[in-house]
SEMIKOL-73019 format. One record per residue (C-alpha): residue number from 1; x, y, z. Coordinates in nm, 2 decimals. Example, Ala and Ser with C-alpha at 12.3 -4.5 7.8 and 13.67 -1.06 7.14 Angstrom:
REM SEMIKOL-73019
<1,<1.23,-0.45,0.78>> <2,<1.37,-0.11,0.71>> 
//
This chain:
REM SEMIKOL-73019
<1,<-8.08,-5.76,3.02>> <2,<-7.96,-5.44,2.96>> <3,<-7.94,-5.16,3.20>> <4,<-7.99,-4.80,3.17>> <5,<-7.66,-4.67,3.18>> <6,<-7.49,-5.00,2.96>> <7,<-7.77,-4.88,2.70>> <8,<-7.73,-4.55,2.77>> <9,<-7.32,-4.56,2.67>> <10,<-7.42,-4.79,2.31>> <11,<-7.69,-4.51,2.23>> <12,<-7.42,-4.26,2.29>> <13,<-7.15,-4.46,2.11>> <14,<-7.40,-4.57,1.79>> <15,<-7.50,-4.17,1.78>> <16,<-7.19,-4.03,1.73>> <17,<-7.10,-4.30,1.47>> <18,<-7.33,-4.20,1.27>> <19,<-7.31,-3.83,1.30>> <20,<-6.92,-3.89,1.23>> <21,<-7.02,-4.12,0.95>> <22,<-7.27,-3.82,0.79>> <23,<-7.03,-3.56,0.83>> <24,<-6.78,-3.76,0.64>> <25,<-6.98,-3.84,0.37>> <26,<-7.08,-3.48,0.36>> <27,<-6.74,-3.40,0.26>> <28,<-6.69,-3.68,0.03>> <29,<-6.97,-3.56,-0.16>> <30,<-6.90,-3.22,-0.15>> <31,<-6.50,-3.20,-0.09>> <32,<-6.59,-2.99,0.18>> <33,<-6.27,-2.94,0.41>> <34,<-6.28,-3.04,0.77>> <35,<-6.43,-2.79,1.01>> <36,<-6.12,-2.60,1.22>> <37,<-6.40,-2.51,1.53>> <38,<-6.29,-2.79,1.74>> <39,<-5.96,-2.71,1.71>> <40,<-6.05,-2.32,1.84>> <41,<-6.29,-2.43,2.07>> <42,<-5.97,-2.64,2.22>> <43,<-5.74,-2.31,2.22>> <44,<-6.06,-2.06,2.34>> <45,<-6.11,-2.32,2.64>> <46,<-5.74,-2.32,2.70>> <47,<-5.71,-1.91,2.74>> <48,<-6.03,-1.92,2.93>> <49,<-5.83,-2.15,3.16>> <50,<-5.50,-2.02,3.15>> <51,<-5.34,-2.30,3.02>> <52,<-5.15,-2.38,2.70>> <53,<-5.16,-2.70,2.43>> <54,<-4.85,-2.83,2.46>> <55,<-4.64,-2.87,2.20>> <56,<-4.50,-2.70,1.90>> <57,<-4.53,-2.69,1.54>> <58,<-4.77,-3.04,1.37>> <59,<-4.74,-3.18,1.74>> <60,<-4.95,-2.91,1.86>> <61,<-5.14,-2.90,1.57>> <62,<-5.19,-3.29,1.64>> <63,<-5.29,-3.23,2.00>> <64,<-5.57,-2.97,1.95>> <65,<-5.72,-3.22,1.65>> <66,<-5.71,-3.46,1.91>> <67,<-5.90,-3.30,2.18>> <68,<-6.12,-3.14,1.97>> <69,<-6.22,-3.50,1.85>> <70,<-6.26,-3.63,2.21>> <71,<-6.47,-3.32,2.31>> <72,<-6.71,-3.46,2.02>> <73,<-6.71,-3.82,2.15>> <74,<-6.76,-3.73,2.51>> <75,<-7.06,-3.50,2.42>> <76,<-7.19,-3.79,2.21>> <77,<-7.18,-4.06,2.48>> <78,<-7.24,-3.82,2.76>> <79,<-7.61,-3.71,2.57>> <80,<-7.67,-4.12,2.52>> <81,<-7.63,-4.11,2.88>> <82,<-7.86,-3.88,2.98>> <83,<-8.14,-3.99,2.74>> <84,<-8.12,-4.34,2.86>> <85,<-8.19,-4.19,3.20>> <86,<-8.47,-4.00,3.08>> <87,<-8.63,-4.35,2.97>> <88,<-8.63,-4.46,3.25>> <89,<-8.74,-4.19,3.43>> <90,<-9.04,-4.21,3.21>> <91,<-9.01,-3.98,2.92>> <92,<-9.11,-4.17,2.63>> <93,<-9.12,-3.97,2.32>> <94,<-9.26,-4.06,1.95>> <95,<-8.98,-4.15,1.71>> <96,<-9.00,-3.84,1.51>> <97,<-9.02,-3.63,1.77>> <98,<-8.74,-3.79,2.06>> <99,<-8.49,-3.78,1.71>> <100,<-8.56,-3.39,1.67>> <101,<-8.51,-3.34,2.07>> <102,<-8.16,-3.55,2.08>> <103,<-8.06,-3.40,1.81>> <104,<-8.15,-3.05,1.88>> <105,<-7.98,-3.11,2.22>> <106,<-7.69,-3.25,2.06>> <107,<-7.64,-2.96,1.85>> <108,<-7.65,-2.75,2.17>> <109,<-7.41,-2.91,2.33>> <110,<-7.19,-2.81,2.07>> <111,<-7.30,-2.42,1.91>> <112,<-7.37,-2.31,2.24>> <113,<-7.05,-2.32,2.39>> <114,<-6.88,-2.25,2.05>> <115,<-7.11,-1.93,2.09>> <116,<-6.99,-1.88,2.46>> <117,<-6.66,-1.86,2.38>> <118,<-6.65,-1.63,2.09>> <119,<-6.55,-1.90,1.85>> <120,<-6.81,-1.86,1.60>> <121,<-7.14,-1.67,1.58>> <122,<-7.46,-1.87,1.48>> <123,<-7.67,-1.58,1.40>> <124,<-7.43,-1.52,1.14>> <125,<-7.43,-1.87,0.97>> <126,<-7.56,-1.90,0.65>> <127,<-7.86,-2.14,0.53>> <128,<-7.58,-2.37,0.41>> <129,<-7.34,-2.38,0.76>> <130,<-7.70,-2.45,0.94>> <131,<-7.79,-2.77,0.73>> <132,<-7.43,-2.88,0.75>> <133,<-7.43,-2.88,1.12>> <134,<-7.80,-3.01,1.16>> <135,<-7.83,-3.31,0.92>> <136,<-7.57,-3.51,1.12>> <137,<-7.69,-3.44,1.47>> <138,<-8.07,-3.53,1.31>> <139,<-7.88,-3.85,1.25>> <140,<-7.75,-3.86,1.56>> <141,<-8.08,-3.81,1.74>> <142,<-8.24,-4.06,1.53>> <143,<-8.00,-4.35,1.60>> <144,<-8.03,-4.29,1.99>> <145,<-8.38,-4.22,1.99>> <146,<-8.40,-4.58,1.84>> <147,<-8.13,-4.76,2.11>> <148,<-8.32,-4.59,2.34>> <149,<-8.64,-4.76,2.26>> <150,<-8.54,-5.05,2.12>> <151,<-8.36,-5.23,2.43>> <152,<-8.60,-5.14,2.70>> <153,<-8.46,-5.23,3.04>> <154,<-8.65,-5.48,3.27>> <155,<-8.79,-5.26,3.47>> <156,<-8.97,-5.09,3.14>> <157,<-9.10,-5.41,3.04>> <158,<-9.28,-5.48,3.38>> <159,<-9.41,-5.15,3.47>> <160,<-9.51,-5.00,3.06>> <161,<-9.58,-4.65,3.11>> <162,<-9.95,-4.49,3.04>> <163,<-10.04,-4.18,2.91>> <164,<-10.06,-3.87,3.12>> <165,<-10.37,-3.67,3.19>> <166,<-10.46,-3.34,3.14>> <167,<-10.49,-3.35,3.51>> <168,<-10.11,-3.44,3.57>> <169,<-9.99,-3.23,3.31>> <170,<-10.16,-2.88,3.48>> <171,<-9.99,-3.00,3.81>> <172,<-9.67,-3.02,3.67>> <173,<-9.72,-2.70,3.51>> <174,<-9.77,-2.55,3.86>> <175,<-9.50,-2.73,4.02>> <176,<-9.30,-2.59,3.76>> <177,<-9.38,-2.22,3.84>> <178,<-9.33,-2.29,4.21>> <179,<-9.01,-2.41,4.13>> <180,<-8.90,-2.13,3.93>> <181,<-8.98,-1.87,4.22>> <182,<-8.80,-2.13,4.50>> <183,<-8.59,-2.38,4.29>> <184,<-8.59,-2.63,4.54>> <185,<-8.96,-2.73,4.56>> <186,<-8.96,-2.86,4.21>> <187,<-8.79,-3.17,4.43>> <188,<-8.89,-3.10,4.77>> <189,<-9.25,-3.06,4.69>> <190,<-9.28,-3.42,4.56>> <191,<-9.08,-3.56,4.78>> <192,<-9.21,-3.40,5.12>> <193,<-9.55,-3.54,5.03>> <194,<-9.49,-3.84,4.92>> <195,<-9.62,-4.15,5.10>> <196,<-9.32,-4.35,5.05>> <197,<-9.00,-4.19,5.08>> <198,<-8.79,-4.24,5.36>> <199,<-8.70,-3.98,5.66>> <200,<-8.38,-3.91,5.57>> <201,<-8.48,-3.80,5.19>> <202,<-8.72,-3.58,5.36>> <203,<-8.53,-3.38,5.57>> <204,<-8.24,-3.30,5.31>> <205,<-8.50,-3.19,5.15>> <206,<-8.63,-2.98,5.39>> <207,<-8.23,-2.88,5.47>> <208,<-8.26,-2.76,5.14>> <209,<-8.58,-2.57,5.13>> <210,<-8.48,-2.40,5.42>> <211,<-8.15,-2.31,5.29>> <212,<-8.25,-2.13,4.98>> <213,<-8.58,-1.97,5.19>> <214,<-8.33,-1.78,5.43>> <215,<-8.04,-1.75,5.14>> <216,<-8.33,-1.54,4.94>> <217,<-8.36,-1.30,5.22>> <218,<-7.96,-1.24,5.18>> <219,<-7.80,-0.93,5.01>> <220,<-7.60,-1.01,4.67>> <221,<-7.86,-1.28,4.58>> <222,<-7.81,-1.37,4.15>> <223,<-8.02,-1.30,3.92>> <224,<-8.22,-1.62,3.91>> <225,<-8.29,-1.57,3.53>> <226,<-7.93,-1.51,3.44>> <227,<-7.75,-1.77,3.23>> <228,<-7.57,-1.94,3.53>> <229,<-7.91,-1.94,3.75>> <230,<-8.23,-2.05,3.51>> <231,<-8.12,-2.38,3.38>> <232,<-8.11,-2.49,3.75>> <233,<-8.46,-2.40,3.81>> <234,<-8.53,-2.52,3.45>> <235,<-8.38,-2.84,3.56>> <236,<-8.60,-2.88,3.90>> <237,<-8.92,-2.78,3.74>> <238,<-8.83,-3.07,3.47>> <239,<-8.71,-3.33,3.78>> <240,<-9.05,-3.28,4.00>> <241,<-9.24,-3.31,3.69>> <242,<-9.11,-3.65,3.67>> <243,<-9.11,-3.76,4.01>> <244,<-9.49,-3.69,4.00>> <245,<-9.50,-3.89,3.70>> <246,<-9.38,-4.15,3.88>> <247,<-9.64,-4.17,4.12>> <248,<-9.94,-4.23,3.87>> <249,<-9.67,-4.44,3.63>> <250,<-9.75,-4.21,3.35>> <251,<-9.57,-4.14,3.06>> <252,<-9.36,-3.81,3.16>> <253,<-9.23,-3.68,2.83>> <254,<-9.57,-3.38,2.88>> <255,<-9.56,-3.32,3.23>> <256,<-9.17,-3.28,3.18>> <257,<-9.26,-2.99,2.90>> <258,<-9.52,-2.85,3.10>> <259,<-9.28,-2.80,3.43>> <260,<-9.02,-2.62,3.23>> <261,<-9.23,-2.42,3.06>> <262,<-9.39,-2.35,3.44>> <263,<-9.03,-2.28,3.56>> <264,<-8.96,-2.01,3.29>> <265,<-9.27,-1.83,3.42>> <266,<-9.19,-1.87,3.77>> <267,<-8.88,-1.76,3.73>> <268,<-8.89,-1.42,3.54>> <269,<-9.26,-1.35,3.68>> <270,<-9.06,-1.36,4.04>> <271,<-8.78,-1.16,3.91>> <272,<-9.04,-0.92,3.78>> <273,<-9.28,-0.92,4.10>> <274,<-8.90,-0.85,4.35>> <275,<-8.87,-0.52,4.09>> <276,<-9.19,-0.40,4.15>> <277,<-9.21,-0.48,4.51>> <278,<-8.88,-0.28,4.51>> <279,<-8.92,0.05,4.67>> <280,<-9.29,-0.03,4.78>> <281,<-9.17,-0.31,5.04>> <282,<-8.93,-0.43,5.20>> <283,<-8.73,-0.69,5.03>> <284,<-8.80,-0.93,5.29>> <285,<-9.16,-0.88,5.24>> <286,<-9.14,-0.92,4.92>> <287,<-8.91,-1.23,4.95>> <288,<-9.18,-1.37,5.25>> <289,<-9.49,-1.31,5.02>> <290,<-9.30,-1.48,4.71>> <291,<-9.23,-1.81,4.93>> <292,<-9.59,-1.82,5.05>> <293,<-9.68,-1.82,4.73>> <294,<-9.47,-2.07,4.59>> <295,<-9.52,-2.34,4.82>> <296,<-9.92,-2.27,4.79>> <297,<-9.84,-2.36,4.42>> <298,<-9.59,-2.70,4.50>> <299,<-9.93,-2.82,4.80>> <300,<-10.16,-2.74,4.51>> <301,<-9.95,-2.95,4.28>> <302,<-9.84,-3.23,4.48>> <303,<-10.11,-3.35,4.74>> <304,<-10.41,-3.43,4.45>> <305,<-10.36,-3.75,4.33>> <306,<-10.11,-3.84,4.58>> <307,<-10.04,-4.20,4.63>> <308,<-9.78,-4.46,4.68>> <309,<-9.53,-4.58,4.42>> <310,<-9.60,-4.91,4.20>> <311,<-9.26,-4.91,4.05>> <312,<-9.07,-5.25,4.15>> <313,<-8.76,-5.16,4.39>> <314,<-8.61,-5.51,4.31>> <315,<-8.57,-5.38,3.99>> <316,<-8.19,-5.19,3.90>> <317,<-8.15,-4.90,3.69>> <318,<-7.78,-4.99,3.64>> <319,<-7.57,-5.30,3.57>> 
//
């Protein structure tokens, strides 16, 4: 039987075939010459670091070909990875729509650090450079979307998820927000009230909670909306969304939506409610009245419903 992260690595590995088979027939059809972006992604990472390619001449020229390739190949198998894990976590998505997601993700994994580092400017690419770079990650969604779902692991075929309620859905939405003002509870918050999770799970999570409550209060605190910040609260809102899933063995590919698109609000409405407290409170008011808040929101999201877990813990995730 296959496991999640043996299926996981042939998802990853049949993707990026086929994205490297499309891109080749692209320019076979087209005599399109090889893109030179992995190549300058190689020497933008390698200023950024402070290091050099070795080499002179072809042999250096050889060496930046060949790390570009493997950054490819380790983004490929590395996203096969991560979608296996998000099958068995519970998000089960249509066909259509999980090969538009991978894809799309795929192709971030690639523009947006090209972007990052100066390499090349997307809002600049023609209609032409956008269909080039998006037909062969589409292909590459679609052929691990299908792996994916086409070599369930055992613990998918005894315990087939159901389709989440509305009621489920606005929870995670919730859970979601609380998360984005106190990044923690998007874990915490399921954890802490769930039925069957052991003592020590609950007090790192309450280590945690307790960490970033007093570290709020702290001068020099980020921007929680900046680049480096919000994908981490993103992230939580997304992982409590499916551990409250879990619970009702539902299907978590909405709730999953609705706790990111919680976080976002959480997040920048937090940012925004700190600004306007500024200068009428103090900022530990303000910080005080913002953690009240948010763990109202993770209680009101966590306790309905509440009940212990039917998934089978003889079952393994991995092989």
């Amino acid at each position: 039987m296959t496991g999640t992260f043996t299926r996981g690595l042939l998802a990853g590995a049949a993707g990026t075939t086929a994205l490297n088979a499309v891109t080749h027939l692209d320019r076979a059809l087209r005599g399109r010459p090889a893109s030179s972006v992995p190549e300058q992604t190689v020497d933008a990472l390698a200023e950024v670091t402070g290091r050099q390619v070795p080499g002179k001449g072809t042999v250096r020229d050889a060496r930046r070909s060949g790390l570009g390739a493997l950054s490819g190949i380790a983004n490929g198998v590395g996203l096969g990875v991560l979608s296996s894990l998000a099958r068995s976590a519970g998000v089960q998505m249509p066909f259509p729509v999980g090969a538009v997601v991978k894809g799309a993700l795929s192709m971030a994994a690639t523009d947006v650090p090209v972007a990052a580092l100066g390499v090349s400017d997307p809002r600049r690419w023609s209609r032409e450079d956008w269909l080039t770079d998006a037909v062969p990650h589409l292909a590459y969604g679609a052929t691990v979307q299908a792996v994916v779902s086409g070599l369930p692991t055992a613990e998918e075929r005894v315990l087939p998820r159901q389709k989440a309620r509305s009621g489920l859905v606005a929870r995670s939405l919730l859970l979601g927000v609380a998360a984005g003002g106190r990044s923690s509870l998007g874990l915490a918050g399921p954890t802490l009230t769930a039925t069957d999770t052991g003592v020590a799970k609950k007090l790192a999570s309450l280590a945690s909670l307790g960490g970033e409550l007093y570290g709020d209060k702290q001068p020099g605190v980020p921007d929680r909306t900046s680049p480096a910040a919000l994908p981490a609260r993103l992230a939580s809102g997304a992982g409590g969304a499916v551990l409250l899933a879990r619970r009702q063995g539902a299907n978590a590919a909405w709730p999953v939506v609705a706790g990111i698109a919680g976080s976002a609000a959480g997040s920048f409405g937090g940012r925004n409610w700190r600004r306007w407290a500024d200068g009428r409170l103090p900022d530990w008011q303000a910080g005080v009245i913002e953690d009240a808040a948010a763990v109202v929101l993770a209680l009101a999201a966590c306790l309905p419903g509440r009940r212990r877990s039917t998934r089978l813990g003889t079952v393994r995730l991995f092989d």
